[in-house]
Every structure is written in structure tokens, then in C-alpha cells.
C-alpha positions in Angstrom: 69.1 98.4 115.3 66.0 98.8 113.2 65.3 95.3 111.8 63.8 92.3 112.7 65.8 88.7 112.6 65.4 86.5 110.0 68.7 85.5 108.4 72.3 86.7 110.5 75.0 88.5 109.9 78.1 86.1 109.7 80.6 89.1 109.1 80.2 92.6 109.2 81.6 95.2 107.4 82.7 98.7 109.2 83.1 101.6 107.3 85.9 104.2 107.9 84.7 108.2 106.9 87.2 110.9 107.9 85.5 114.4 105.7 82.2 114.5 103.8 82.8 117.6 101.9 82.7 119.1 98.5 87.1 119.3 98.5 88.7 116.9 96.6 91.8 114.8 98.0 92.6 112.4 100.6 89.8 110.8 103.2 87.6 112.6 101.6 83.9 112.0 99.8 81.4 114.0 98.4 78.4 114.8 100.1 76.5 113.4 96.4 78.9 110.6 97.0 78.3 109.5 100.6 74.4 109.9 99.7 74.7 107.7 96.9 75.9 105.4 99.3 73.7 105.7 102.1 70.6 105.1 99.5 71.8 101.9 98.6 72.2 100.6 101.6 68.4 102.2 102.5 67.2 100.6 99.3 68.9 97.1 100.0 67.6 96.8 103.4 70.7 97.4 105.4 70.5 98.5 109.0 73.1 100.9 110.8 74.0 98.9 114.0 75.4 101.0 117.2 78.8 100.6 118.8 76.9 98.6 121.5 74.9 96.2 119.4 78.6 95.3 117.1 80.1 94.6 120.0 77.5 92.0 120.9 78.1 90.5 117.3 81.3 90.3 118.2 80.6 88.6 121.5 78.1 86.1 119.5 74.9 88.1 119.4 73.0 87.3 116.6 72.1 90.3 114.3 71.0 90.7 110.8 72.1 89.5 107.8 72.5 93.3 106.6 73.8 94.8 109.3 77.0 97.3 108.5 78.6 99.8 111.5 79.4 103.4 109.9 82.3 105.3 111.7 83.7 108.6 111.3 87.4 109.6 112.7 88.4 112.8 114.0 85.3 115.1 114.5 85.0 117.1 111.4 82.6 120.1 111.7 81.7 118.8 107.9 80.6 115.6 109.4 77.6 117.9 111.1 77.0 120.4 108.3 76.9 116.9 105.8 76.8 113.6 107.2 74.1 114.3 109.9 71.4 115.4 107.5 72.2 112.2 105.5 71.8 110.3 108.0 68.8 111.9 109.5 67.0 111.5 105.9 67.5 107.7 105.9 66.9 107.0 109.6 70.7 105.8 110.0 73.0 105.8 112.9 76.9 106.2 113.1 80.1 106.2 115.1 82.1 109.7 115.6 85.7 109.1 117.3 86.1 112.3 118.7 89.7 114.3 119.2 88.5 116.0 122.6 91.4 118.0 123.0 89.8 119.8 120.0 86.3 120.2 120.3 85.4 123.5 121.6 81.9 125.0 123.9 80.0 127.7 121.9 76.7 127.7 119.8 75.1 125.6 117.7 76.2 126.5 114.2 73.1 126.7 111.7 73.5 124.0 109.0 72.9 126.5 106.1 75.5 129.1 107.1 78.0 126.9 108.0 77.5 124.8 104.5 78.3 128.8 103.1 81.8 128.3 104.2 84.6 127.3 102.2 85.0 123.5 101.6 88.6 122.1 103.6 90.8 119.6 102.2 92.1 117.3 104.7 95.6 119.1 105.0 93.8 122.9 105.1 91.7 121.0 108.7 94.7 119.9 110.1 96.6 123.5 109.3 93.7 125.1 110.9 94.0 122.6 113.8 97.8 123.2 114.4 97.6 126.7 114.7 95.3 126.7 117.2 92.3 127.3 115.2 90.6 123.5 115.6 87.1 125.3 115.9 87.0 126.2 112.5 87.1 123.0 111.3 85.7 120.6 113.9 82.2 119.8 115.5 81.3 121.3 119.3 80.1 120.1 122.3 76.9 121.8 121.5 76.9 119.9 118.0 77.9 116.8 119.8 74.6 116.7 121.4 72.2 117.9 119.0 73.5 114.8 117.0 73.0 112.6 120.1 69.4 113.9 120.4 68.8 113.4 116.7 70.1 109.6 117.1 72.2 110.4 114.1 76.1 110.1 115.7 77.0 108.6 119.3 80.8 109.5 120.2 83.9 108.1 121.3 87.3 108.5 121.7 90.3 108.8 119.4 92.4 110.3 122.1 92.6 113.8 123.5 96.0 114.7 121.2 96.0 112.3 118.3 99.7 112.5 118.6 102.2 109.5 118.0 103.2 109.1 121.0 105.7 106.9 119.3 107.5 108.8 118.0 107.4 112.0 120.0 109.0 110.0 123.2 112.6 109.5 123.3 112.0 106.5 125.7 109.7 103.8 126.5 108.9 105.0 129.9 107.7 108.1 129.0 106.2 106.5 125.9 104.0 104.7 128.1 103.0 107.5 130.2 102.0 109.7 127.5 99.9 107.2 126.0 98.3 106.6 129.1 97.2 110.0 129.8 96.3 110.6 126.5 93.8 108.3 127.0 92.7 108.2 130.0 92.2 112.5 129.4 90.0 111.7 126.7 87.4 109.0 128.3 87.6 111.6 131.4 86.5 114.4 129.4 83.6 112.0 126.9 81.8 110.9 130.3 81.9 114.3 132.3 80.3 115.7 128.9 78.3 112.7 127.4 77.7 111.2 130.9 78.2 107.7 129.7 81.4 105.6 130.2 83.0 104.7 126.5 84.8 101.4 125.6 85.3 101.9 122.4 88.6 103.6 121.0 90.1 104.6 117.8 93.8 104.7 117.4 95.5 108.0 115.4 96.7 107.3 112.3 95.7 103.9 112.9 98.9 102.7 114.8 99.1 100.7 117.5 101.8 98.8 119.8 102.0 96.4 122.6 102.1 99.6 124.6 99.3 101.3 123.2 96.9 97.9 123.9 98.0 97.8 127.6 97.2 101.3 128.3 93.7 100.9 126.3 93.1 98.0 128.3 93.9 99.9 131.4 92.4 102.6 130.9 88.8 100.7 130.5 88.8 100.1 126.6 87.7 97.1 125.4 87.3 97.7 121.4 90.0 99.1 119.7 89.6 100.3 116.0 92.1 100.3 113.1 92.4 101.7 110.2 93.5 97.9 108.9 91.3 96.0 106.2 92.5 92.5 105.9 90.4 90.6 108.3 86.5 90.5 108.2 84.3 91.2 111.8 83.0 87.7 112.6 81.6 86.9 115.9 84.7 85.8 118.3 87.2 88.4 116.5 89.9 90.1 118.4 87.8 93.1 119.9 91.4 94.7 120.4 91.6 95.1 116.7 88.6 95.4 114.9 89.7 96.4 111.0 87.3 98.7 108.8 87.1 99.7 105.3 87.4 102.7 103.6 85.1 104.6 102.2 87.5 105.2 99.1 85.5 108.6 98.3 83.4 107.0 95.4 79.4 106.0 95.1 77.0 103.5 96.3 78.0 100.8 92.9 81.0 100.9 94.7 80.2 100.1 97.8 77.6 97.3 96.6 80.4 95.5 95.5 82.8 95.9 98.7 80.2 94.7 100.6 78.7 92.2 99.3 82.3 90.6 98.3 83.1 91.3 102.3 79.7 89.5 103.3 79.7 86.8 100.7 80.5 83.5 102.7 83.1 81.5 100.2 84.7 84.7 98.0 84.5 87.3 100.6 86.7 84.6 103.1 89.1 83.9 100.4 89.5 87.5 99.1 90.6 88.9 102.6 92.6 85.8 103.3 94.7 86.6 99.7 94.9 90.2 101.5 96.7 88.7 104.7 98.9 86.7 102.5 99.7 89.9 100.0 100.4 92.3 103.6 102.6 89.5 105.1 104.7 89.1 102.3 105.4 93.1 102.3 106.4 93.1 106.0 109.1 90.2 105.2 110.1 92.2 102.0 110.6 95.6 104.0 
């Protein structure tokens, strides 16, 4: 946190990123996109808060008025070639939920020659990952820590798999199992390498059952991400699911208006209570 205290936060808005790249399609922005957005929020005072300091807010810690938490899922190597540069530029901090079953030991890749390479669409990244070919397309461990050093990205865990364990089990016993080595793989792996115990977890394709809490909670977690965006981050929310917003791929204008809806104590509060209503009344229809 960069900012002195005057005026505090009474919700705060956490953005979802997945690719900053220049392919079009799904969970994807433009790097010219995602800087548009970082320079508002670097023109409008807003400060980049770490997983530690959002979980005090949520605890009751006071923190300012513009305070927003940036997160990225999955570990994309165009998270490094784009997004840390940004970031660097405007003195920003973010979240990467790391699939450590993918990330790979080798060199640092320069910036410039890996920026040469061919921009992935989402679906081309996860092709590359399933054929055993995840180091083409996501960030290693010798990335991971020029980031940490830079104070651009701290990491966490979205599992060592990112399977659905769901639906891959035929049984809840070995439902449960799965789950719980998935995760407990994972946190193993982020503190032998990061040397620093995580509690914060992001769920694959944002689901989440009774099962998959208990083996978080087990397994050390204590703040569980979603991909969900129909409750606002106040102090004394449900650290077991904190919801986010996407980024939605578009410019800063847009994201003025997200957030300062989301923040806005009487419209914001009505506008995300209308969205509870409008998702209830799908899950009784279905």
C-alpha cells in the first residue's frame, strides 16, 4: 500500500485478468487496453493493495478510499512479457494464482524476444498446455521471481492441476481426495519455491463445493477467490468467497464506471443487490 489514510475504503473492488495480449477472444485484453486502465487508476489516485493488506480490509482494517486488488489467474507467460512492464511503469502491485503443476525451471526469457512470439488466444494456451507443451505459454519459476523482486506480482495458488475434480471422480470419496491433494501439492510446491506459506486460493473455472471449501480450509487456506460478481468486498465478508470482476477486455472509461458504480455507497449497494436477485431467479428457473 502506497497511500496515506484520509478517507476509507467501504468496498473494494477486485479485478479478475486471465491474458494481456494482442489476440482477440475470450479473457483476454489488449496490452493498449489494460494500460488504458492502469493510467486511470494512476491518474485517479488509486492504490494496488497486496493479498495481505485486502485481507485485513476484510478482517476490518481500515484502508483507503481508492484502494482496488488486481489478480491474474492461471500464470500466463503474456502476463510477464505485458502486464509486468505495466505495472512496473505505474508503481502497481498485483496477484498471480499460479497453476504449479505448469510452471517450468529454465531461464529468464528477455521481454523483447519473447514479445517477438506469436500472440495466443486463450484456447491456442490451453492446446499448448494439454499437449504437454505448458512452457510455451506460461511464466517460470525464474520469471516468478524476477517479478517478486520487481514488487510487480506476488503468487498464489490455483491448484497444481486446475482440473474439476467434479467431474473427473466417479465418487465422492475419491472426489474428496483428489481435491485434497491437488491442493495441498500446490501450497507444498509455492512455499518450497517462494519460501512463504500462502492462504490465499483461486478455484479453476471458478467452481466450488462444500467439498472443495473443507479441503481449502484443511489444507491452510483461508481466502478463497471466485470468479462470481454479485456481492461487493466489505469489511466482515465471507473470506471463503471473495467475488471479483472482470476485466471485460475494454479501456480505462470502462473501468471508471465499474468502479466507481461498485464503490458508490447507495447505487453501487443497490446495483449488486438487483444482481443477487437477477442470479437467484436463474437458479430457480434452471
Amino acid at each position: 500500500m502506497k497511500s496515506s489514510m484520509e478517507s476509507f475504503a467501504l468496498s473494494l473492488p477486485v479485478l479478475m485478468y486471465h491474458h494481456v495480449s494482442e489476440s482477440n477472444g475470450a479473457l483476454n485484453i489488449s496490452p493498449q487496453c489494460f494500460e488504458s486502465q492502469m493510467n486511470w487508476l494512476a491518474r485517479n489516485g488509486y492504490v494496488t493493495l497486496t493479498a495481505d493488506e485486502f485481507a485485513r480490509f476484510l478482517r476490518g482494517a481500515p484502508m483507503p478510499e481508492k484502494s482496488i486488488l488486481l489478480t491474474f489467474d492461471d500464470g500466463y507467460l503474456d502476463n510477464y512479457i505485458h502486464a509486468h512492464p505495466c505495472l512496473e511503469r505505474y508503481g502497481f502491485n498485483a496477484v498471480m494464482f499460479l497453476v504449479t503443476g505448469r510452471i517450468h525451471d529454465g531461464p529468464v526469457r528477455p521481454v523483447m524476444t519473447a514479445r517477438a512470439a506469436r500472440s495466443m488466444s486463450h484456447a491456442e494456451c490451453e492446446q499448448r498446455v494439454q499437449a504437454g507443451r505448458s512452457d510455451d505459454v506460461t511464466v517460470r519459476w525464474s520469471e516468478i521471481e524476477l517479478m517478486r523482486k520487481a514488487g510487480t506480482f506476488e503468487f498464489h495458488s490455483h491448484t497444481h492441476s486446475h482440473r474439476r475434480w467434479d467431474i473427473l471422480c466417479r465418487d465422492p470419496v475419491s472426489k474428496r481426495h483428489r481435491i485434497a491433494q491437488d491442493i495441498e501439492i500446490s501450497r507444498c510446491i509455492l512455499t518450497e519455491r517462494i519460501g512463504a506459506v500462502s492462504t490465499h486460493l483461486c478455484w479453476p473455472e471458478g467452481y466450488y463445493d462444500d467439498d472443495y471449501v473443507e479441503a481449502a480450509r484443511a489444507a491452510g487456506f483461508e481466502y478463497l477467490y471466485t470468479t462470481r460478481n454479485t456481492r461487493r468486498n466489505s469489511p466482515g465478508s465471507d473470506p471463503y468467497e471473495i467475488h471479483r470482476m472482470a476485466d471485460n477486455g475494454k479501456s480505462g472509461e470502462w473501468l471508471a464506471r465499474k468502479v466507481r458504480r461498485y464503490q458508490h455507497p447507495q447505487w453501487g449497494a443497490a446495483y449488486y443487490w438487483f444482481k443477487r436477485v437477477r442470479e437467484l431467479g436463474k437458479r430457480v428457473r434452471s
